[in-house]
Backbone as a ProteinNet text record, in pm:
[ID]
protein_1_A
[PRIMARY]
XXXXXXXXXXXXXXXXXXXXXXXXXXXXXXXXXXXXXXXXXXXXXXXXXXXXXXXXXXXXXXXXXXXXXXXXXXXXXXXXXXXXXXXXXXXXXXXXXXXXXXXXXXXXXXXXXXXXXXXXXXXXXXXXXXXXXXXXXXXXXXXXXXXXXXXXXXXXXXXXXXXXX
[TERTIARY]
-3543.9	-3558.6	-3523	-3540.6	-3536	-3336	-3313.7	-3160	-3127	-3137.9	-3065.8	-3080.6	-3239.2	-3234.8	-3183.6	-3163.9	-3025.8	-2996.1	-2855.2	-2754.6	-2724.2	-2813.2	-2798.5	-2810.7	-2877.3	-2892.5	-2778.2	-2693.5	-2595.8	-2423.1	-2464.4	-2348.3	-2390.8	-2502	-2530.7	-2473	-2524.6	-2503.7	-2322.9	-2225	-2116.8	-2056.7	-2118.1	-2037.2	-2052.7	-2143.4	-2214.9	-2110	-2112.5	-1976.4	-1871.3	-1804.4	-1666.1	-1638	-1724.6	-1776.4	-1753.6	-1810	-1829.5	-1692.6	-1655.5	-1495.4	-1408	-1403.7	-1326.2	-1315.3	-1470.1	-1476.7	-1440.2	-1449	-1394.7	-1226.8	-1169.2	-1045	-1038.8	-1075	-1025.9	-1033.1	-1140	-1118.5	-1030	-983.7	-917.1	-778.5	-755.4	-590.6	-593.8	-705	-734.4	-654.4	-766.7	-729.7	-608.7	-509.7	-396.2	-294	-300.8	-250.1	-230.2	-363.6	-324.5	-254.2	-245.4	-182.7	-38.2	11.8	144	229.9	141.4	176.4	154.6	96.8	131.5	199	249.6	360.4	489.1	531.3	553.6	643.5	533.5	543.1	589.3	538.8	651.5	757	795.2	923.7	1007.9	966.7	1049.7	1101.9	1066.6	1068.8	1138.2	1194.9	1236.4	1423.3	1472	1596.9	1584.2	1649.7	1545.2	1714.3	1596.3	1617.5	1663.9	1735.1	1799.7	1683.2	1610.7	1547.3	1366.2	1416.7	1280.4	1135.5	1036.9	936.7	839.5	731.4	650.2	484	467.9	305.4	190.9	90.7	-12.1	-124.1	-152.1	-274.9	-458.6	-471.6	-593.4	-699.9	-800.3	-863.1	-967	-1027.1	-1015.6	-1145.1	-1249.4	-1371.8	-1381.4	-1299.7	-1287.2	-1385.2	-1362.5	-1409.8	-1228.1	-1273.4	-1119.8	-1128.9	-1041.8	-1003	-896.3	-863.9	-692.7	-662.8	-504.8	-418.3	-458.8	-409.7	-432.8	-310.4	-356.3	-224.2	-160.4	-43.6	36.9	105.4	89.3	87.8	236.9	301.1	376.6	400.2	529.6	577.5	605.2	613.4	627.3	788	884.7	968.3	1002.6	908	935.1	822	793.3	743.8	818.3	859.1	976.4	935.1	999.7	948.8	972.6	1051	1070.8	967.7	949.7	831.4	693.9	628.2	558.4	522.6	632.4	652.6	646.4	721.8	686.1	543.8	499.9	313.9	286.4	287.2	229.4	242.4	396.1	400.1	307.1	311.4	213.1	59.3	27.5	-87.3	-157.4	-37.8	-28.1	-61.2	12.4	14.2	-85.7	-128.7	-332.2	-405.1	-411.3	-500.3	-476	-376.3	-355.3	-406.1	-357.2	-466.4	-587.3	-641.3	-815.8	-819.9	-798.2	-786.5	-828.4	-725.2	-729.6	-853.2	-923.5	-996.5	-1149.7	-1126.8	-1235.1	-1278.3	-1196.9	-1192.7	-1238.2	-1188.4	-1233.4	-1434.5	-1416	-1530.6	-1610	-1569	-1670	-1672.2	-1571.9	-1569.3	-1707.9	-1678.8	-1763	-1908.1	-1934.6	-2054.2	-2154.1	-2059.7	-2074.1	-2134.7	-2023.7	-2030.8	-2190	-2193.6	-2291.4	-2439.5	-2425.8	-2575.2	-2574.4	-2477.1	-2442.9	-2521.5	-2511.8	-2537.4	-2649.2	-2749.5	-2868.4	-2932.7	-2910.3	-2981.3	-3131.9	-3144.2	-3205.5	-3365.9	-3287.9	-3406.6	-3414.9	-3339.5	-3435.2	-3494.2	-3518.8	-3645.3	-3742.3	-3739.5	-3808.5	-3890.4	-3856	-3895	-3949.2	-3912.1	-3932.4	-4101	-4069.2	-4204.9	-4190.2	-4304.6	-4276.6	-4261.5	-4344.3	-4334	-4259	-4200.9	-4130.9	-3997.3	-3879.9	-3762.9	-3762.9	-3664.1	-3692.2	-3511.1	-3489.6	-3373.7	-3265.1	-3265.8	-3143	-3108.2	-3191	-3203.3	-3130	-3232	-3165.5	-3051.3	-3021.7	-2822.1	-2725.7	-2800.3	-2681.3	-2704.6	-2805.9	-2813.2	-2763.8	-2735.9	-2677.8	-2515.7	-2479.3	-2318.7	-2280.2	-2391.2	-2345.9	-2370.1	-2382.8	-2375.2	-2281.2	-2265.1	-2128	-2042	-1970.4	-1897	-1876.6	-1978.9	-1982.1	-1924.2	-1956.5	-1890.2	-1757.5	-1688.5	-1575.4	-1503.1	-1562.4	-1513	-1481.5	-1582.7	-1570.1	-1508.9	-1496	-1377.8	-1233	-1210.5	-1049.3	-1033	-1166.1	-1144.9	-1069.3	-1179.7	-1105.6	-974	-953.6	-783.7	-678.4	-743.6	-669.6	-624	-763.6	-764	-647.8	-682	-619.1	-444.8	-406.5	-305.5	-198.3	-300.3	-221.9	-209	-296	-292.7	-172.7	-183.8	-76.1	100.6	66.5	197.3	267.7	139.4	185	187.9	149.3	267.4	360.3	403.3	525.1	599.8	587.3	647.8	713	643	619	712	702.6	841.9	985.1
3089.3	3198.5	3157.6	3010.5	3036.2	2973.3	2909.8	2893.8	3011.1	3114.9	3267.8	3344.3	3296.3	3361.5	3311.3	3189.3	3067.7	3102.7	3122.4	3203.7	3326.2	3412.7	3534.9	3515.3	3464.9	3460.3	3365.4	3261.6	3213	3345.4	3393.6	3513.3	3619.7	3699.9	3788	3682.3	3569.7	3534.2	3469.9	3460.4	3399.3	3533.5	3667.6	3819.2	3852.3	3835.3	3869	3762.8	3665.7	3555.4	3624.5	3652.8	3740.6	3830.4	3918.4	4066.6	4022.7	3917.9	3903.6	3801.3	3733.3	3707.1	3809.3	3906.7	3977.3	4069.3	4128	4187	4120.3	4015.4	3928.6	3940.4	3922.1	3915.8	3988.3	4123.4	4239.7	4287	4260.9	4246	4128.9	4057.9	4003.2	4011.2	4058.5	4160	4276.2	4376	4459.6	4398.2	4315.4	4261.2	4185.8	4124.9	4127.6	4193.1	4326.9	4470	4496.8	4524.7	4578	4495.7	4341.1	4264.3	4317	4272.4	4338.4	4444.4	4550.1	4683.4	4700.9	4640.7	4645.4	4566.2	4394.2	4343.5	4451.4	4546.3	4594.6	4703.4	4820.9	4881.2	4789.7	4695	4644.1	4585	4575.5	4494.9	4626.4	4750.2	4880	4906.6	4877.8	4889.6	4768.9	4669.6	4564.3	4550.8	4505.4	4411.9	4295.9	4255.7	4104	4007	3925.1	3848.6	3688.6	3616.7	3460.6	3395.8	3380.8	3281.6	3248.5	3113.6	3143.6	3185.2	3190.3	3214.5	3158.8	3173	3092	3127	3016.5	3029.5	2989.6	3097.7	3048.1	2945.2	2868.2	2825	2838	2863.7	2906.8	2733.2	2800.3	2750.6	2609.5	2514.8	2458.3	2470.5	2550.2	2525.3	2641.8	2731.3	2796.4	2892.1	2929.7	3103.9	3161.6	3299.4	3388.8	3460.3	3423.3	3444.9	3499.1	3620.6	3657.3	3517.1	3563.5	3461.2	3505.2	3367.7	3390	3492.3	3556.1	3654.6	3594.5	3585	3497.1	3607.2	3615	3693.2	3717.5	3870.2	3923.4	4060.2	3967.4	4087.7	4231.9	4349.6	4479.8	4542.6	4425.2	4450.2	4392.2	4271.3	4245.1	4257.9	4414.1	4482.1	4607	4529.2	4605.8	4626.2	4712.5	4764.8	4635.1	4567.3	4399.5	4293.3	4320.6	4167.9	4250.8	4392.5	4433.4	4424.2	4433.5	4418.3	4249.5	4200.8	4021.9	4014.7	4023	4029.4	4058.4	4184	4259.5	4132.5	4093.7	4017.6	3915.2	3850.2	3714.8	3737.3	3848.8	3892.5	3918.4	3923.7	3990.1	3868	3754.2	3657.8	3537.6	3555.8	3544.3	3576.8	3671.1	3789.8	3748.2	3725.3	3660.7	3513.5	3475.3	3296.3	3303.2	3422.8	3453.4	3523.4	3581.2	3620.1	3509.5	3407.4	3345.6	3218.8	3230.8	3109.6	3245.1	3354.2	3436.3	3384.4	3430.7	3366	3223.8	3140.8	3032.9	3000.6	3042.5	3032.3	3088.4	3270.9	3328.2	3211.6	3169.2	3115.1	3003.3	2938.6	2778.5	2859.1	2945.7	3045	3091.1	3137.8	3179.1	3069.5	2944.9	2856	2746.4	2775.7	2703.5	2734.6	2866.7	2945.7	2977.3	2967.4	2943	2783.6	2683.4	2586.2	2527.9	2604.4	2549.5	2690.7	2779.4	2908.7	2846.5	2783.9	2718.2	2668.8	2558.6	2483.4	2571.1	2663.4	2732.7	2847.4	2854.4	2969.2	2871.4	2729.2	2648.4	2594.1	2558.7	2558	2695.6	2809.1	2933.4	2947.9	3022.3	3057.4	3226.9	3318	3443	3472.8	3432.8	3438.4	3324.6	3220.8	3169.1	3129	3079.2	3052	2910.9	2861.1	2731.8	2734.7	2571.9	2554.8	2592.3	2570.2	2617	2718.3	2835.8	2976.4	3005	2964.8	2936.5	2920.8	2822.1	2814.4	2879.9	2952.1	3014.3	3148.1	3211.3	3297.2	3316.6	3221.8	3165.5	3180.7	3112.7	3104.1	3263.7	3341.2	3453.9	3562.6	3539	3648	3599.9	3475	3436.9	3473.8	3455.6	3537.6	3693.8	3750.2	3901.8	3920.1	3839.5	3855.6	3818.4	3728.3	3711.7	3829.8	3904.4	4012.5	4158.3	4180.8	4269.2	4254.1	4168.4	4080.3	4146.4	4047.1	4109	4248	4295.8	4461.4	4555	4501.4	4560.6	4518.4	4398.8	4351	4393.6	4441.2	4521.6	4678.5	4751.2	4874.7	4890	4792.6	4751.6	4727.3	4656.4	4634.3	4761.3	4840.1	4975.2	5016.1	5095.3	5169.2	5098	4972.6	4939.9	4983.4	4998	5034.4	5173	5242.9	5408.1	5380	5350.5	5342.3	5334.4	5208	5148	5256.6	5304.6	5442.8	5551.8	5525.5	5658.9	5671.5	5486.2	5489.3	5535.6
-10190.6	-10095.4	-9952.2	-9897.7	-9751	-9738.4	-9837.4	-9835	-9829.3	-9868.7	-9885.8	-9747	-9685.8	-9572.6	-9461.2	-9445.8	-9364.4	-9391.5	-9475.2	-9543.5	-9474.5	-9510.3	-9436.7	-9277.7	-9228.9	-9083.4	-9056.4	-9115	-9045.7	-9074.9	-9184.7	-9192.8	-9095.2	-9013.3	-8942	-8802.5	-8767.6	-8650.7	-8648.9	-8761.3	-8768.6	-8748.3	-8792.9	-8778.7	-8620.7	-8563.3	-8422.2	-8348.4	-8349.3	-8278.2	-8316.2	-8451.6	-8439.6	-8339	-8353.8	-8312.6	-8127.5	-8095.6	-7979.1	-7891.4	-7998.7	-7917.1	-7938	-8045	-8053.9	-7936.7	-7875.9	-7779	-7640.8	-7635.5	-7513.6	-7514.3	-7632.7	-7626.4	-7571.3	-7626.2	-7562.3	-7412.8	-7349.7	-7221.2	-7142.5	-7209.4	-7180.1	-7147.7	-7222.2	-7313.4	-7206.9	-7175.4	-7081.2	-6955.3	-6915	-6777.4	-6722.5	-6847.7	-6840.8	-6848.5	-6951.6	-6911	-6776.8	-6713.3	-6580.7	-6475.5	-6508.9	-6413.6	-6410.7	-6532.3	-6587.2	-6526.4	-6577.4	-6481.2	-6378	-6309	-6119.9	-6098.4	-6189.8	-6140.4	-6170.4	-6307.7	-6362.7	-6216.3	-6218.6	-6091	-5947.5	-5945.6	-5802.3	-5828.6	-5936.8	-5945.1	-5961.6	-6005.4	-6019.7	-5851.2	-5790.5	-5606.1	-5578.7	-5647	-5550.5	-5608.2	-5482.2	-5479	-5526.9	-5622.5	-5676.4	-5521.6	-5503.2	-5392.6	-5466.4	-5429.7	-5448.6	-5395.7	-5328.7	-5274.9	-5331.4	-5382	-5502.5	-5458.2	-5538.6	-5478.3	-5511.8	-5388.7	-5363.5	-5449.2	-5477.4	-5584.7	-5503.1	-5488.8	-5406.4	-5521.7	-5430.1	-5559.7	-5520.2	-5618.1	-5605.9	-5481.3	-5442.7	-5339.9	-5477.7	-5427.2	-5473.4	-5526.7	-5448.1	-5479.5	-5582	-5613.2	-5733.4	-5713	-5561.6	-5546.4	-5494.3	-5549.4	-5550.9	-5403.4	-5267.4	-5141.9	-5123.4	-5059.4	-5073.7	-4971	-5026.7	-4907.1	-4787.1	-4672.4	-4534.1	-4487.1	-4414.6	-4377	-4234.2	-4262.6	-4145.7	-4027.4	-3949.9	-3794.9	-3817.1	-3822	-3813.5	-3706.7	-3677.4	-3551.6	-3598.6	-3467.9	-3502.9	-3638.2	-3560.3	-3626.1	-3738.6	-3811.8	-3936.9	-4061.6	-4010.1	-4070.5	-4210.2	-4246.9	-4342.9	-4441.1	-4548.9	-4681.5	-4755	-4739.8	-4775	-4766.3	-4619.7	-4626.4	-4713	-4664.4	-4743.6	-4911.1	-4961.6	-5068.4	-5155	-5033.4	-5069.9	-5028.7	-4993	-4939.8	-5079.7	-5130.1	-5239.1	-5348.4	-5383.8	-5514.9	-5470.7	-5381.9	-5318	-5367.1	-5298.2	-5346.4	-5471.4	-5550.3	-5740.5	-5778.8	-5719.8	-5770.1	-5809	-5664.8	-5590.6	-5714.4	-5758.1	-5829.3	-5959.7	-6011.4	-6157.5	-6179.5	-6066.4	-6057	-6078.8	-6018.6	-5980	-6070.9	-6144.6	-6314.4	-6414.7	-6390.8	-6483	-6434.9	-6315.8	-6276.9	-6348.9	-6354.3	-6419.7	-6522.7	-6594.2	-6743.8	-6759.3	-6707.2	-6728.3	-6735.5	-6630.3	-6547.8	-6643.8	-6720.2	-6811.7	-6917	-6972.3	-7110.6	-7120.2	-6995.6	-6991.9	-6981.7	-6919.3	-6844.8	-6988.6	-7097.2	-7212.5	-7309.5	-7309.2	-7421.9	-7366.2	-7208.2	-7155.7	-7222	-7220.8	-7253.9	-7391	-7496.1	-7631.7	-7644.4	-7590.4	-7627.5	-7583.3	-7503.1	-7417.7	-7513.5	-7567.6	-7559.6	-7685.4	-7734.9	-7805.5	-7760.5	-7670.6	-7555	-7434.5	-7388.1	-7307	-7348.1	-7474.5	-7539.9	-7561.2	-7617.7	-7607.7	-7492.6	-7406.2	-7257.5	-7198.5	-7194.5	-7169.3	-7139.9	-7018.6	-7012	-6947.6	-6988.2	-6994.5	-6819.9	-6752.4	-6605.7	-6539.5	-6555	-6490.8	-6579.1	-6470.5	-6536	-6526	-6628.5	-6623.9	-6504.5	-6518.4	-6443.8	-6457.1	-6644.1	-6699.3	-6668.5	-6704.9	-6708.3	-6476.6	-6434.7	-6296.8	-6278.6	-6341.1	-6309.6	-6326.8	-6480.7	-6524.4	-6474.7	-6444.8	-6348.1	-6205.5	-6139.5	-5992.4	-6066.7	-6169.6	-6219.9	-6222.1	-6300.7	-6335.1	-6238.5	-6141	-6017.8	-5925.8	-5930.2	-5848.1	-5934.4	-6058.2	-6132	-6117.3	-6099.8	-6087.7	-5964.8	-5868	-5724.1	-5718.1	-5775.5	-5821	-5886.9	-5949.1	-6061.8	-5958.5	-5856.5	-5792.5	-5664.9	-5614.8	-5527.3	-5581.8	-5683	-5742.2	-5754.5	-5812.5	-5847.9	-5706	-5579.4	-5479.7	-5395.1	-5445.5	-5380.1	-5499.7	-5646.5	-5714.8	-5641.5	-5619.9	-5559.1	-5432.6	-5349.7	-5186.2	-5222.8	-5319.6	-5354.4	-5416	-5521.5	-5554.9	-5394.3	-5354.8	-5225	-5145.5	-5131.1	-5037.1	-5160.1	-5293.2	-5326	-5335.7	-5317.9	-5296.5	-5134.3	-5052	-4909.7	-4925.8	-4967.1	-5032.8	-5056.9	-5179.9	-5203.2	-5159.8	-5060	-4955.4	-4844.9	-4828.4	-4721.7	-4740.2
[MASK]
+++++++++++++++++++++++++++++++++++++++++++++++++++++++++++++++++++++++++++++++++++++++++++++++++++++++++++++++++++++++++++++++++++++++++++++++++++++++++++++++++++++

């Protein structure tokens, strides 16, 4: 009897892990969709240009910052440099995409692998450390998440200007 109920509880919890990367993929797949199609959409607007281009890299301490914006005069303000801004920016945003992900995966597999000893340790009114950290990880993550969301938002908007000109 208790082999059968291991058994069963390692097939409910091996379906619940499917179930649950499958759903990650998918936001995943999501959130690369939309990169796509706004690179997608600005490349429908551009002259493709000879002169290669430049890759920002993400900041080191592995919070997501737009680029520094470099002081431009009235007149080289063009649907051109705008537009090179934009891909720059796309580009930003796919780094900080992919420093998301990361960040969820380890965030995930962290509390997958402690989730054990900190029910063990657990106490109903206080948190232990573990529980602390990954709570501190997972709201800096969220701030990360809603960060990009609005230099996503900021970025369309700046491409219907674009448009417009």
């Amino acid at each position: 009897m208790p082999t059968n109920y291991q058994q069963h509880g390692f097939i409910t919890y091996s379906l619940k892990t499917k179930q649950s990367q499958k759903k990650l993929e998918q936001e995943q797949q999501g959130a690369s969709q939309m990169i796509v199609i706004l690179r997608k959409r600005l490349q429908d607007h551009i002259v493709p240009s000879t002169r290669k281009k430049r890759r920002y890299n993400p900041p080191v301490n592995h919070r997501c910052k737009s680029p520094q914006k470099k002081h431009t005069s009235a007149n080289d303000n063009t649907a051109e440099s705008q537009f090179t801004g934009l891909i720059t920016e796309l580009e930003f945003s796919y780094d900080c995409l992919a420093t998301i992900n990361v960040v969820y995966t380890s965030l995930r597999h962290a509390y997958s692998d402690s989730k054990w000893s900190i029910e063990q340790q657990g106490n109903v009114a206080r948190l232990c450390d573990m529980e602390k950290e990954l709570l501190i990880a997972y709201d800096d993550l969220s701030l990360q998440i809603s960060q990009l969301e609005k230099n996503i938002i900021k970025m369309e908007q700046k491409l219907i200007r674009l448009k417009s000109m």
